[in-house]
C-alpha positions as CSV (number, residue, x, y, z in Angstrom):
1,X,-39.9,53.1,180.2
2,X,-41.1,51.6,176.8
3,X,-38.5,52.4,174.1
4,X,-39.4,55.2,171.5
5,X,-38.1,54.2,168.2
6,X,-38.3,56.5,165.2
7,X,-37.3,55.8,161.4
8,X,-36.4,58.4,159.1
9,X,-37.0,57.0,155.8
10,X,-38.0,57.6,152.2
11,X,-40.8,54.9,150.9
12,X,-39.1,53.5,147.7
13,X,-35.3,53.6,149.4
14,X,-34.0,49.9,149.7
15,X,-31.9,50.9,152.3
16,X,-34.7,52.2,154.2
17,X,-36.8,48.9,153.5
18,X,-33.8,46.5,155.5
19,X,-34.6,48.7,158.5
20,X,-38.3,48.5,158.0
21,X,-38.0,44.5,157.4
22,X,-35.8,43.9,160.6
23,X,-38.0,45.9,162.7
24,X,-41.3,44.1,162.0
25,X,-39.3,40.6,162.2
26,X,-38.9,41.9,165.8
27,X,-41.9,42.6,166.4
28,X,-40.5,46.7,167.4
29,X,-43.0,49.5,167.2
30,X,-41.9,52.5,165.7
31,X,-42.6,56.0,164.4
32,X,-42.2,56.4,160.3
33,X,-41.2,60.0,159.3
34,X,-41.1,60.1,156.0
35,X,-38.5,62.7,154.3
36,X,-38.6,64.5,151.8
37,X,-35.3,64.3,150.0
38,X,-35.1,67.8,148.3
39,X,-36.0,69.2,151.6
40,X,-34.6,67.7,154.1
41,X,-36.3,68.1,157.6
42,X,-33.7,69.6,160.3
43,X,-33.9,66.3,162.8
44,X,-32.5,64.6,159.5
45,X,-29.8,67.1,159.2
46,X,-29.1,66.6,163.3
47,X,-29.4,62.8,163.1
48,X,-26.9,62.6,160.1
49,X,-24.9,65.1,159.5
50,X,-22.0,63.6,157.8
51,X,-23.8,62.0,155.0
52,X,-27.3,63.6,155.5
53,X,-29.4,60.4,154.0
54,X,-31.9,58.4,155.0
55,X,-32.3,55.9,156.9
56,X,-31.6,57.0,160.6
57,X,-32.5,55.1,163.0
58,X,-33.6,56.6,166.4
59,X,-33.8,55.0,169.3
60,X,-34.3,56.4,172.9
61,X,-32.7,60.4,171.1
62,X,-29.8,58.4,169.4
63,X,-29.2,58.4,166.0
64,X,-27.6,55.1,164.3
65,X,-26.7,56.0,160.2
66,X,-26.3,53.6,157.7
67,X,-28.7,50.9,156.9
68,X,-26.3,47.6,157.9
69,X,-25.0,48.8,160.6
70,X,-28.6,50.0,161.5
71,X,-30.1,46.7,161.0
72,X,-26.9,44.8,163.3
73,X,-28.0,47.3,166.0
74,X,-31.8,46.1,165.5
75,X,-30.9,42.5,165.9
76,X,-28.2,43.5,169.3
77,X,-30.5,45.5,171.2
78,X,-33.7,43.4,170.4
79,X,-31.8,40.1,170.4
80,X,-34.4,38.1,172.1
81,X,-36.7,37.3,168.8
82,X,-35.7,36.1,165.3
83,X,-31.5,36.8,165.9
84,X,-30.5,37.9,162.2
85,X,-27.2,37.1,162.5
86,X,-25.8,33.4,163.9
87,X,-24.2,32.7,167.0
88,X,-20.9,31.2,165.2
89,X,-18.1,34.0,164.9
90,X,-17.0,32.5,161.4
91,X,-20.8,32.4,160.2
92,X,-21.3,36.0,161.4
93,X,-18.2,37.2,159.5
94,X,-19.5,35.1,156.1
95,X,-22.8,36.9,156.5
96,X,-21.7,40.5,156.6
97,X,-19.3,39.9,153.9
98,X,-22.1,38.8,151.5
99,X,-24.2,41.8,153.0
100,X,-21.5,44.1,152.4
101,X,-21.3,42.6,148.9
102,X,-25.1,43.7,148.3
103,X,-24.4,46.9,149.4
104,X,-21.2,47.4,147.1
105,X,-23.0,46.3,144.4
106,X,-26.6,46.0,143.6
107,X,-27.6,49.8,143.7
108,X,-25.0,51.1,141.5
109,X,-25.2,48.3,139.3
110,X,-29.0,48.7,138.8
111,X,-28.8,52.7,138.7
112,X,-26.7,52.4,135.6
113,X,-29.2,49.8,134.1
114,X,-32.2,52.9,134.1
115,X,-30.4,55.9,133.5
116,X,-27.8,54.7,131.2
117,X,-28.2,53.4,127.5
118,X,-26.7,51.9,124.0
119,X,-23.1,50.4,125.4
120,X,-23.1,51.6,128.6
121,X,-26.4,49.5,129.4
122,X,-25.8,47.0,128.1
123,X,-22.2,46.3,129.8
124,X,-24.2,47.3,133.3
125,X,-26.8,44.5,132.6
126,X,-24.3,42.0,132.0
127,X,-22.5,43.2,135.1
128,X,-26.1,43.4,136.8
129,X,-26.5,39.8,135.8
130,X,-23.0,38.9,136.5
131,X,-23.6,40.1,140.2
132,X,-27.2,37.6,140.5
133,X,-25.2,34.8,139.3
134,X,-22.4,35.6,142.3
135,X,-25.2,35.7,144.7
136,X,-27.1,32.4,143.8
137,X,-24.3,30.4,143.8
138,X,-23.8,31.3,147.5
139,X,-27.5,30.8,147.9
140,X,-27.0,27.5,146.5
141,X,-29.6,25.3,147.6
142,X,-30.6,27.0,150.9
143,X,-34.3,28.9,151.4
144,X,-32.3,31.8,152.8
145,X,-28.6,33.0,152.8
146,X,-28.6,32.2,156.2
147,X,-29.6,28.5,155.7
148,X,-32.9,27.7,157.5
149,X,-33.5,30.9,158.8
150,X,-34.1,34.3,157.0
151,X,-31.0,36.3,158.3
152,X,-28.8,39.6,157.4
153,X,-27.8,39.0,153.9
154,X,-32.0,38.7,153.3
155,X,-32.7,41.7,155.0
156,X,-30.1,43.4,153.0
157,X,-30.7,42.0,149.7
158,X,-34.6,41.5,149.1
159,X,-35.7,45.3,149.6
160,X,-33.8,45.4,145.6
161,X,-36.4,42.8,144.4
162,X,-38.9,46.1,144.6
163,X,-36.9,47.6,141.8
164,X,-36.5,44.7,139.4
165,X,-39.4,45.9,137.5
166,X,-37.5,49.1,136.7
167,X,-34.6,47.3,136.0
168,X,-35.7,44.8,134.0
169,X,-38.3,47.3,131.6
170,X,-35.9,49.9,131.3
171,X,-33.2,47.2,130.3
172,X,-35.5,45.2,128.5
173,X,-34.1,41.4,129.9
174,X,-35.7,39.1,132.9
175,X,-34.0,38.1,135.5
176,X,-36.3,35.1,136.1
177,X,-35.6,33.9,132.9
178,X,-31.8,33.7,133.5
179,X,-31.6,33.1,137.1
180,X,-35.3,31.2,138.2
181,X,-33.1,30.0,141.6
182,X,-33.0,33.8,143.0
183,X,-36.5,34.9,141.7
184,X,-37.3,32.1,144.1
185,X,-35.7,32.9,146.9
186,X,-36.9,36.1,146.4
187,X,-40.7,35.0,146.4
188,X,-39.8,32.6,149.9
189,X,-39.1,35.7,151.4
190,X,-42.3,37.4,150.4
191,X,-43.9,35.1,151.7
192,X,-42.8,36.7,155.0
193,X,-45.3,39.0,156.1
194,X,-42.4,41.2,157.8
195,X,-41.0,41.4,154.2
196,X,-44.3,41.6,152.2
197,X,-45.7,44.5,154.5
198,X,-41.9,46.3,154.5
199,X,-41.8,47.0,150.7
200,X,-43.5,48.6,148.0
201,X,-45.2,47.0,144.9
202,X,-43.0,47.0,141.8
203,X,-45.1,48.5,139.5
204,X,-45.2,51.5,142.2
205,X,-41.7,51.9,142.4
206,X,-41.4,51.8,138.5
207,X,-44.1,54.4,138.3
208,X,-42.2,56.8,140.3
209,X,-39.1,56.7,138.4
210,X,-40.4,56.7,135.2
211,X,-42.0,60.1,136.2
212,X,-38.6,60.7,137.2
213,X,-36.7,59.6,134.6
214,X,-39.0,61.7,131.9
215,X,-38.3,65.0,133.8
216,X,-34.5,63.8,133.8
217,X,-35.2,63.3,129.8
218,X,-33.2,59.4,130.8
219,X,-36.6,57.5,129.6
């Protein structure tokens, strides 16, 4: 029996973007139900009902909530093709401490850059910044955070990229300007078509939340 795999997902979360990106580098077919977050649909509610977000990954009728741990279950059950995580125990543990990093981090940080402003902002774009410069230094001079091949701390990290245009506008800085080595890396990795057809355009995810941000009275 072929394996029925469904994704709960909202188009411009990051979260939902790593389990989109590790899917197609697997080559896994899947159903997208998109949710809608005010109303959330009842098989949501059923698949997650401790922290009732997207994503939720189904696979076979089971549910598997939050995005890293969703996209470590992706690379175990499909771990024939384009393994996301290396084989060496030490390497493994490296690689979800840097993805756990990225998820400690970047969305808070950048949440504050947009809907924040005056000295507030401006301490959460230094911290925003602060964070880039961690994460480039263990880049270093790799293509990917795995080394040679594109690997967890990618999947987890690149779906942000998406909303660098609403950071960066909203804040008024460029990351590219202060940090060219992870704009880079960034780029490698869209050159992926598994990235490049995962994740939104920029300017479409800054559209939506400066629509959002006016009703919020934030812009």
């Amino acid at each position: 029996m072929a394996d029925q795999v469904v994704l709960l997902d909202f188009w411009p979360s990051p979260f939902g973007m790593r389990l989109r990106i590790a899917l197609a580098e697997k080559g896994v077919q899947y159903e997208y139900k998109e949710e809608d977050l005010r109303n959330k649909s009842p098989l949501l509610l059923q698949s997650n009902p401790v922290h009732k977000k997207i994503p939720v990954l189904i696979h076979n009728g089971k549910a598997v909530s939050e995005s890293l741990i969703a996209v470590q279950y992706v690379d175990e059950v499909w771990k024939d093709k384009a393994p996301l995580l290396p084989s060496d125990p030490h390497l493994r543990a490296q690689a979800r401490f840097w993805a756990d990093y990225v998820d400690k981090k970047m969305y808070e940080i950048g949440r504050k850059v947009w809907t924040t402003k005056g000295e507030e902002q401006d301490a959460a774009k230094k911290e925003f910044l602060e964070c880039i410069s961690v994460l480039e230094g263990e880049l270093g001079d790799k293509p990917y955070f795995g080394g040679k091949t594109f690997g967890l701390v990618d999947v987890a990290l690149i779906p942000f990229y998406t909303w660098f245009s609403v950071y960066e506008k909203f804040g008024n800085f460029s990351v590219e300007a202060e940090h060219p080595k992870f704009i880079a890396w960034a780029k490698r990795c869209l050159e992926k078509e598994s990235v490049s057809k995962s994740i939104p355009d920029q300017q479409k995810v800054y559209d939506l939340v400066l629509e959002i941000s006016k009703k919020l009275g934030t812009e």
